[in-house]
N, C-alpha and C positions, 0 to 999 in steps of 0.2 A: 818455602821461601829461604831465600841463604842470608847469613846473616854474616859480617866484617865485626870485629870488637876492633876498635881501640883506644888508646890509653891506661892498659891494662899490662905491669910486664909480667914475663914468664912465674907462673907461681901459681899458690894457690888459691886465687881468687879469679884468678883466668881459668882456672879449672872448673872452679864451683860456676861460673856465669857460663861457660861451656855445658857444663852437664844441664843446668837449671835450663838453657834454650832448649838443645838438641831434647828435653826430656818429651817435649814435643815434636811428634811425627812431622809437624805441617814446616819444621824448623831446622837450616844445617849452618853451622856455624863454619865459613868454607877458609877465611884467613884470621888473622890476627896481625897488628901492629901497634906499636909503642910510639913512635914519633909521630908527627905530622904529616910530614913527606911522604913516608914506606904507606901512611895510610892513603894517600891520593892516591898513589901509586896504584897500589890493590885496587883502588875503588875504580879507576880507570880501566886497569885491566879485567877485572871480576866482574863488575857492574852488581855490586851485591845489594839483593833490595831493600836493604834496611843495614844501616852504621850505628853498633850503638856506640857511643862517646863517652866516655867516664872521663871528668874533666876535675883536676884537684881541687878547683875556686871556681868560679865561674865564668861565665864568654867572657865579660867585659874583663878581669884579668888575666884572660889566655886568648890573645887575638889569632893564635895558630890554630886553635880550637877554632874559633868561628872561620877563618879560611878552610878548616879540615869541611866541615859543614855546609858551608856554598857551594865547594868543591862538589861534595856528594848532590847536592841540591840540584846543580848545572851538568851532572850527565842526562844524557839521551837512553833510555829513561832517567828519572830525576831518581834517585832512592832516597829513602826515609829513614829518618833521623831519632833516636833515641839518645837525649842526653842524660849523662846519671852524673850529678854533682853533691857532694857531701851534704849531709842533714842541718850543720850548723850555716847555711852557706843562705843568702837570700836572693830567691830566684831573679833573674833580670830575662828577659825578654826582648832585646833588642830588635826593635823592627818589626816588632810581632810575628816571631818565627814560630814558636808552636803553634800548629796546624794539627787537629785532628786527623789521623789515618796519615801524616805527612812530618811533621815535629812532635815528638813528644818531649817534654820535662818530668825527671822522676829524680828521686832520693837513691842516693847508690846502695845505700841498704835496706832498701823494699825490692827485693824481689817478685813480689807479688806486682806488686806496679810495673815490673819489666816486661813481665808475662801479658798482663792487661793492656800494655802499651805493643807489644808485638800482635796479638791476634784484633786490637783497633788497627792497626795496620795492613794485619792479612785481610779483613773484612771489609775495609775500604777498599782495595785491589781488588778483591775478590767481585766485589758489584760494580768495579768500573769500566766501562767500554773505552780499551786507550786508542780506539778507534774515530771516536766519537768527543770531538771539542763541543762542550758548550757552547 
């Protein structure tokens, strides 16, 4: 599955979320961007099946963050969203976007939950027919 970061700039924590993916065969991390914009962009052009977001505060005070996120939401296929927002931060859910296999919410320093949250994703894809509309 490919995977888009952003909000993450050049350094060493784009490195470590890079290795920590790809450490997984099933997993290729194909771009990276920092703004809002260059990430639609990507996401348009790539169609990569999962964005994970690492957002400084949360949706409700990064509204470009949640446009970065419809954006992903509203291609054809839709791709899946991993957001990583800081540990002191209290999660908000606006609209009830976390979807299993489709939104997930994690703490930007659990790794483990990144992981958890990318193979609930490969695993819903993987038993879905996008053939087949309920």
């Amino acid at each position: 599955m490919t995977v888009l970061i952003v909000g993450v700039p050049e350094g060493p924590e784009l490195e470590h979320l890079r290795t920590r993916i790809q450490r997984n065969p099933h997993f290729r991390v194909i771009s990276h961007a920092h703004t809002p914009a260059v990430a639609l962009a990507h996401a348009r052009a790539l169609l990569p099946d999962i964005t994970v977001l690492t957002l400084p505060g949360t949706l409700q005070d990064n509204p470009t963050a949640l446009d970065v996120l419809h954006g992903v939401r509203a291609l054809d296929p839709p791709g899946a969203v991993v957001l990583r927002t800081p540990t002191g931060t209290t999660p908000h859910d606006p609209d009830n976007l976390t979807t299993p296999g489709a939104v997930h919410h994690i703490r930007t320093n659990d790794t483990e939950s990144l992981i958890r949250a990318l193979h609930t994703i490969g695993q819903r894809r993987a038993t879905c027919d996008p053939d087949h509309t309920p």
